[in-house]
C-alpha positions in Angstrom: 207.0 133.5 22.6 209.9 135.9 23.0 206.8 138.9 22.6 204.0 139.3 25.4 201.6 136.7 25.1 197.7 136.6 26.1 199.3 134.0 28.9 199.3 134.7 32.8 202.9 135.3 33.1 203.1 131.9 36.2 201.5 130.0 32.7 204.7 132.0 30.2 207.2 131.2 33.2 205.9 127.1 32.9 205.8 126.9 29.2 209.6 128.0 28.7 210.9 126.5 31.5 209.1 122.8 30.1 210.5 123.8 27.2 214.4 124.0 28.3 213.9 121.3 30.2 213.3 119.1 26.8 216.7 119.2 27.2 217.0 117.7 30.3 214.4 114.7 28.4 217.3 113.9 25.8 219.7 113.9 28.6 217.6 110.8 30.0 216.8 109.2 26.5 220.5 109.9 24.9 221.8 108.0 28.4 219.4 105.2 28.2 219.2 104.2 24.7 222.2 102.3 24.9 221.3 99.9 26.9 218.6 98.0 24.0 221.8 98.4 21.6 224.3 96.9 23.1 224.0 93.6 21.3 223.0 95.0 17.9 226.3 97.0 18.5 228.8 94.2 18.8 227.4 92.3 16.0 227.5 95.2 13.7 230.8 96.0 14.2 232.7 93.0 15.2 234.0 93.9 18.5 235.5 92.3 21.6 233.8 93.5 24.8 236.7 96.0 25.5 235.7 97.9 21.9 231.8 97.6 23.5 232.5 99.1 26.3 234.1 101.7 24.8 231.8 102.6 22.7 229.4 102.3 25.7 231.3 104.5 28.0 232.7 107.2 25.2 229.5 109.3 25.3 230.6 110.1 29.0 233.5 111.3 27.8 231.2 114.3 25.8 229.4 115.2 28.7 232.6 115.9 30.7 233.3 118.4 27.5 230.5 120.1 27.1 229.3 120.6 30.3 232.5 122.2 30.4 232.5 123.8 27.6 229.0 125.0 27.2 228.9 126.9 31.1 231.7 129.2 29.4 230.3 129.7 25.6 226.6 130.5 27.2 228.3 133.2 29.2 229.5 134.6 25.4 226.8 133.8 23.1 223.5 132.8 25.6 221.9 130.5 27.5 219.3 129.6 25.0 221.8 129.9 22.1 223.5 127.0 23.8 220.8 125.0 24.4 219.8 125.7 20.4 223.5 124.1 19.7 222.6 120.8 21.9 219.4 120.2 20.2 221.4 120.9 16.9 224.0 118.1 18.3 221.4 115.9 19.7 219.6 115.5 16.0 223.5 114.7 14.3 224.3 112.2 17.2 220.8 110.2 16.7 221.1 110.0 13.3 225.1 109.2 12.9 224.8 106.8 15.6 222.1 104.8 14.3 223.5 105.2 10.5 227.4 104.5 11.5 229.3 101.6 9.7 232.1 101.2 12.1 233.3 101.7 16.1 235.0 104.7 14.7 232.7 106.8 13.4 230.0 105.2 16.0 232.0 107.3 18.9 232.7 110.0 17.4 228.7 110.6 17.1 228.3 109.3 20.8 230.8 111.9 21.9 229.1 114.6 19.6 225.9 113.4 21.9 227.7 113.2 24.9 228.4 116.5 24.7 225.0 117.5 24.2 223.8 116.2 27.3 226.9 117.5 29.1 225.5 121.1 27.7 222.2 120.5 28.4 222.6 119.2 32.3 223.7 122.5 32.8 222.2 125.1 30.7 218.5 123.9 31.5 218.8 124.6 34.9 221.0 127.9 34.4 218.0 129.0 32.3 215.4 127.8 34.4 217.1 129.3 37.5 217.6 132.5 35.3 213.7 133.3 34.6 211.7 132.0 37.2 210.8 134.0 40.2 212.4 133.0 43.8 209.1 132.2 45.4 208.9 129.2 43.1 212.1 128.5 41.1 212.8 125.2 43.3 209.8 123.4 41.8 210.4 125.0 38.2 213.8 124.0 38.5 213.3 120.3 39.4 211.1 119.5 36.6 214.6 118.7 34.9 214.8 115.8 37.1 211.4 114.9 36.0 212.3 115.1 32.7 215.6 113.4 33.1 213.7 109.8 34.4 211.2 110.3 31.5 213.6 110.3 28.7 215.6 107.4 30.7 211.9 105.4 30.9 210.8 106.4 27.4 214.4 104.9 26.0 214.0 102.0 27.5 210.5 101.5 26.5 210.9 102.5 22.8 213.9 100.2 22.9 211.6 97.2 24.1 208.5 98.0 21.5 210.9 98.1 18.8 212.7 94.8 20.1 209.2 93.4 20.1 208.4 94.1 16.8 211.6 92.6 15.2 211.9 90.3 17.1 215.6 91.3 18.5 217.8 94.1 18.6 219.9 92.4 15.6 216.8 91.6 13.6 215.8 94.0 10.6 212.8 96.0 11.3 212.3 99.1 8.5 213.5 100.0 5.1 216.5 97.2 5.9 217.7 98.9 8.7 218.5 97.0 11.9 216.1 97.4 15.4 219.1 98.8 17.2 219.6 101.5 14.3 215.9 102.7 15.2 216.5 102.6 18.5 219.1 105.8 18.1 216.8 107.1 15.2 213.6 107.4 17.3 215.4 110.3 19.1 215.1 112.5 15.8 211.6 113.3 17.1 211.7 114.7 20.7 215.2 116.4 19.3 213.3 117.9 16.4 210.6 119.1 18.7 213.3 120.4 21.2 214.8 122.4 18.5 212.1 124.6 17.3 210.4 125.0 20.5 213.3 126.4 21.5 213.0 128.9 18.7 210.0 130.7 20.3 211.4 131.2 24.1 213.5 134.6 24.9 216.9 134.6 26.1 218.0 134.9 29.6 217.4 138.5 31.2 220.9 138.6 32.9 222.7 137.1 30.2 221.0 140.1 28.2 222.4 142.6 30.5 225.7 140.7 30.9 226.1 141.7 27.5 225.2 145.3 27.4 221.5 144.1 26.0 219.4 145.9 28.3 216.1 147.1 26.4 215.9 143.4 25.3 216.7 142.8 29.0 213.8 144.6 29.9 211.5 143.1 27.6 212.0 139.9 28.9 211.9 140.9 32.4 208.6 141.9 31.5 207.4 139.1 30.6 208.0 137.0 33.7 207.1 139.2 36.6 205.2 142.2 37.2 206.0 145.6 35.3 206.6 147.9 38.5 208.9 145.8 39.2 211.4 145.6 36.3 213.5 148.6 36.6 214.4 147.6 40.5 215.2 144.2 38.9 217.8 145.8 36.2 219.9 147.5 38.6 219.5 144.6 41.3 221.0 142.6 38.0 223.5 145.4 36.9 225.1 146.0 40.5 226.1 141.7 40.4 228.1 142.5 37.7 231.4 143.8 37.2 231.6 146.7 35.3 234.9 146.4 33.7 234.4 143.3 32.0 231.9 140.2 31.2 231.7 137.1 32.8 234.8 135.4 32.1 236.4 132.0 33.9 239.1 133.9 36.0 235.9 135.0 37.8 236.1 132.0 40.1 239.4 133.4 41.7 239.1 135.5 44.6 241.0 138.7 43.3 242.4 139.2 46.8 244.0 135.7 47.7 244.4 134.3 44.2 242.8 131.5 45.6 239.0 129.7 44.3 236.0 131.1 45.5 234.1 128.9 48.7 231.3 128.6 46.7 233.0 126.9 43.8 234.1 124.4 45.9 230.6 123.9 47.3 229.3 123.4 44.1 232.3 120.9 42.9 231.4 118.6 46.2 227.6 118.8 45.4 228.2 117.6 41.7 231.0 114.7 43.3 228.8 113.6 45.8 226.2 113.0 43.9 227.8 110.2 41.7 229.6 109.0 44.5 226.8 107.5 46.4 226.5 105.0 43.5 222.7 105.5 41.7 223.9 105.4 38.2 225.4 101.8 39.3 221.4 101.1 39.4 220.9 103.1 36.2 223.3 101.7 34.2 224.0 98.2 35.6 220.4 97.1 37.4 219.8 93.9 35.2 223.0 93.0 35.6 223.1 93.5 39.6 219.8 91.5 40.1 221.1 88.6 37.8 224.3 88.6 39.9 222.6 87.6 42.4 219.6 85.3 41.6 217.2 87.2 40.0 215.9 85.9 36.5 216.0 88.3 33.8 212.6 89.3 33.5 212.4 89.7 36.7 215.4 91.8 36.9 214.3 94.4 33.7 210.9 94.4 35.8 212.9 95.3 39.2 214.1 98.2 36.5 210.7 99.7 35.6 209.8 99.5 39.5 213.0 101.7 40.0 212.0 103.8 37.1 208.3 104.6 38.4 209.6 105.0 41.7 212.3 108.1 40.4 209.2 109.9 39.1 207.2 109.4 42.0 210.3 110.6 44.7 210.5 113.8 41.6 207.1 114.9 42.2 207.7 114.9 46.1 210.5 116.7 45.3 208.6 119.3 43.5 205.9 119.5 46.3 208.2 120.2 49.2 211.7 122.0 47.5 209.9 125.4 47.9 208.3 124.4 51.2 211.3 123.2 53.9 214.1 124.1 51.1 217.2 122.4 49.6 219.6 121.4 52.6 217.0 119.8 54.8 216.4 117.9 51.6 219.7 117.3 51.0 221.1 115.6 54.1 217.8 113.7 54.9 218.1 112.2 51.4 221.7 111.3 52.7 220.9 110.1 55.9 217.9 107.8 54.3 220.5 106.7 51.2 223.1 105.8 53.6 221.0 103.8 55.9 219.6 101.7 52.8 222.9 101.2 51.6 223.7 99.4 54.5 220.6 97.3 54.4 221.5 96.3 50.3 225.3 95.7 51.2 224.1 93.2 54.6 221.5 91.5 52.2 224.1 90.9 49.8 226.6 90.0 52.1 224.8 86.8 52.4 224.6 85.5 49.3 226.3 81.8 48.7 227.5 80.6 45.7 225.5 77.9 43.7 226.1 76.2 40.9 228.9 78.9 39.8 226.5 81.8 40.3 225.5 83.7 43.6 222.0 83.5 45.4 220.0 85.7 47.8 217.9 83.2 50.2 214.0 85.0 49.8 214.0 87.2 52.7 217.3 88.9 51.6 216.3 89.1 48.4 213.0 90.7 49.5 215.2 93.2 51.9 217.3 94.2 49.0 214.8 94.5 46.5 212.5 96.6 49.4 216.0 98.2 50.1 216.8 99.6 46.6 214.0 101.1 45.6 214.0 102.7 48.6 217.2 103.9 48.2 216.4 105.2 44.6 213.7 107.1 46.3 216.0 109.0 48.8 217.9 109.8 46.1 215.1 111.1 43.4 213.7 113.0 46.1 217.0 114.9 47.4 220.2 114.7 45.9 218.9 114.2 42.3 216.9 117.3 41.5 218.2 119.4 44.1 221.6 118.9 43.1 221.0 120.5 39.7 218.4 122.8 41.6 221.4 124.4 43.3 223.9 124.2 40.7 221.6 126.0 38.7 220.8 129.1 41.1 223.7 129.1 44.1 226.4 130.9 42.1 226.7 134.6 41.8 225.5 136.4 38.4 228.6 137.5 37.7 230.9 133.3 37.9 227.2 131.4 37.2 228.5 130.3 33.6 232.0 129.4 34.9 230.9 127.8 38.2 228.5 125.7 36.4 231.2 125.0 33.8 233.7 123.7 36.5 231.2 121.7 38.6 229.6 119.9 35.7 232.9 118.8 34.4 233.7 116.9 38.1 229.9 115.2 37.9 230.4 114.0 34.4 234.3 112.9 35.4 233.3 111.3 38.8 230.0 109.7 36.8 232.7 108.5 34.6 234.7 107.1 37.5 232.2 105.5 38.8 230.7 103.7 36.1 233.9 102.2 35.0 234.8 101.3 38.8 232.0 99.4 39.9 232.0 96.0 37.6 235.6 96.2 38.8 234.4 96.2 42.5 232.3 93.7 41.6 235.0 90.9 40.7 237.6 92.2 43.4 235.3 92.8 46.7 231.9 92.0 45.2 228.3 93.8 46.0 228.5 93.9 49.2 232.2 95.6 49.5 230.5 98.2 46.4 227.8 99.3 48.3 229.2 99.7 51.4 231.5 101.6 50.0 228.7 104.2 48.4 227.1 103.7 52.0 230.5 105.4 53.8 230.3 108.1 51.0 226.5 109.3 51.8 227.2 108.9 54.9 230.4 112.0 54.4 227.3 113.9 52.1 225.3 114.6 55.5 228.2 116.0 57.2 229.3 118.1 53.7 225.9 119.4 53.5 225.6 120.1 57.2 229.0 121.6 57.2 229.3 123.4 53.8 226.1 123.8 52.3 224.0 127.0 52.9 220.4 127.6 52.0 219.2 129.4 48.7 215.3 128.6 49.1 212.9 132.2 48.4 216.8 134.3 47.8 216.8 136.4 44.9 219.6 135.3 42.6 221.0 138.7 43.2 221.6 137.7 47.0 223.4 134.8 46.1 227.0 134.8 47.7 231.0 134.0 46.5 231.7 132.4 50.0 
């Protein structure tokens, strides 16, 4: 694909950008998989739930590295050279996680995934943002998200065929391996495919000219919007750029004051507040939050798939209407909705009594918060989820994008971190209700960051995009 194809170049601009966001897929499935394995896990390796949770929480850990790390290397060796690496990462983790004989070597290929999907959260939609066209980069852009909940949903329903089969994540299923072993191996597949797909897609333009690669530049310019228009496009791209030197990180500082650029600090609060209005406490503890409070567990890995259906649902609005009314009304209406549900989940939990050892929703509160969550999970799939990688991906200037994204994708990964391994402490010291008001006070701040800090980038050229 990196030569002119008998494609429309709207069908070219689709294809590539499905393909990076592959990426964004294995993100999902590398985050979810864990879940079906946490049993096999313990009983493998003998540990005590402290070692579990470590080896849980240590792919976290990864992301925080490479989305570091990968936001500076693309800015040396490529966008798509990175995401090449993370596929490469993605196939080594899946296999030495599933064939691993202790907690040892177990984390080490967790991190070596983790950092994977650190790379890939922010490379697909540098890449994505990189080769569409402004008119329509939102909706390109947010497939990601898309992708993200289907690798999540296809994890967790791969984990529960193969459970099925066996009989139990402990139980052998093939050639003498163990269920939970699959469970990591089934990745090889969508990782393989990622991989060589990625072998037929052409680098980013401005990376290309970042790098004093400007016939190839051209080339691909050419291949995602209209001839008469490339050479306007080249020195649009060239005059972003400083002349004496590439992108490096010490492009963030403001060469007049020392100090960080605005914009950096716009783009650390978008990844923060994210994470700090609590979703991945649904993603990662949701069975676990509907037992605590009543809910049987079939009926609380069912409350799960509702949650999961509704993500994609709120991702396709997204796409519908990011290109339409743009990324800050989203934004803060997706705050203003989150907040308001918040409250309603942390009232209705509020009143839960204590039987027989165990807390209890009466049936209208339970309906209220079950009504409550998934709405919540739709403000969120619909705003801050996509758009919050949307603008990552496309708000920074040509010549900090690497090192912007490099700096904000570490904070989402650390305060991801933070707030996965905060909120089952929460949970014993000022219980749900305390946890989610708390996440309710912090959407409630996002509205007033977003209206306060927060400018628009919907239909700008990445060219116009500014350092304050």
């Amino acid at each position: 694909m990196a030569n002119r194809q008998p494609l429309s170049q709207p069908t070219y601009i689709f294809i590539i950008c499905c393909i990076a966001a592959l990426g964004g897929f294995l993100f999902g499935f590398d985050s979810g998989v864990i879940n079906g394995t946490v049993d096999g896990l313990q009983a493998a390796f003998d540990s005590d739930s402290a070692g579990t949770g470590f080896n849980v929480a240590s792919m976290l850990l990864g992301c925080a590295i490479g989305a570091f790390f990968a936001g500076r290397l693309a800015d040396r060796f490529g966008r798509r050279t990175l995401l090449i690496v993370a596929a490469i990462l993605f196939l080594i983790s899946a296999w030495g996680s599933g064939i691993s004989g202790s907690s040892m070597e177990f984390v080490f290929c967790r991190v070596l995934g983790g950092m994977a999907v650190g790379a890939a959260s922010v490379m697909t939609p540098a890449y994505i943002s990189e080769v569409a066209p402004a008119a329509y980069r939102g909706r390109l852009a947010t497939i990601q998200q898309v992708a993200i909940i289907s690798g999540l949903f296809v994890a967790f329903l791969s984990n529960y065929v193969l459970a099925q089969v066996s009989g139990s994540a402990m139980a052998e299923l093939w050639l003498g391996f163990a269920t939970w072993r699959w469970m990591f191996w089934i990745e090889l597949l969508p990782a393989t495919v990622f991989l060589v797909a990625l072998l037929f897609i052409p680098e980013s333009p401005r990376y290309l000219i970042s790098s004093g690669r400007h016939h190839d530049a051209r080339r691909v310019l050419g291949l995602v919007m209209p001839e008469r228009l490339v050479d306007t496009k080249l020195d649009e791209i060239n005059a972003t750029l400083a002349q004496d030197h590439k992108p490096r990180l010490s492009d963030v500082l403001n060469r007049a004051t020392g100090k960080v650029h605005g914009i950096v600090w716009v783009g650390i609060g978008l990844a923060v507040f994210q994470q700090l209005v609590g979703i991945n406490v649904v993603f990662y503890y949701g069975a676990v939050l509907w037992q605590s409070v009543g809910f049987s567990e079939g009926d609380a890995l069912l409350i799960n798939v509702i949650s999961g259906a509704v993500s994609i649902g709120a991702c396709l609005v997204a796409i519908s209407l990011i290109d339409k009314i743009g990324r800050r009304p989203l934004l803060w209406a997706g705050s203003v909705g989150m907040a308001l549900t918040l409250v309603c989940m942390a009232y209705a939990f509020s009143t839960a009594t204590m039987i027989d050892g165990s807390l209890r929703l009466s049936d209208d509160m339970g309906t209220i918060a079950l009504i409550a969550a998934n709405a919540y999970v739709f403000f969120f799939n619909v705003s801050w989820g996509p758009v919050m990688w949307v603008m990552l991906g496309e708000m920074f200037p040509n010549q900090m994008r690497g090192s912007g994204l490099a700096i904000a994708g570490l904070f989402q990964w650390l305060a991801n971190f933070a707030i996965t391994m905060t909120f089952p402490i929460m949970l014993a010291s000022i219980g749900l209700a305390g946890a989610y008001g708390l996440y309710a006070f912090c959407a409630v701040v996002s509205v007033l960051f977003v209206l306060r800090f927060v400018k628009e980038t919907r239909g700008k050229e990445l060219e116009a995009m500014a350092y304050e």
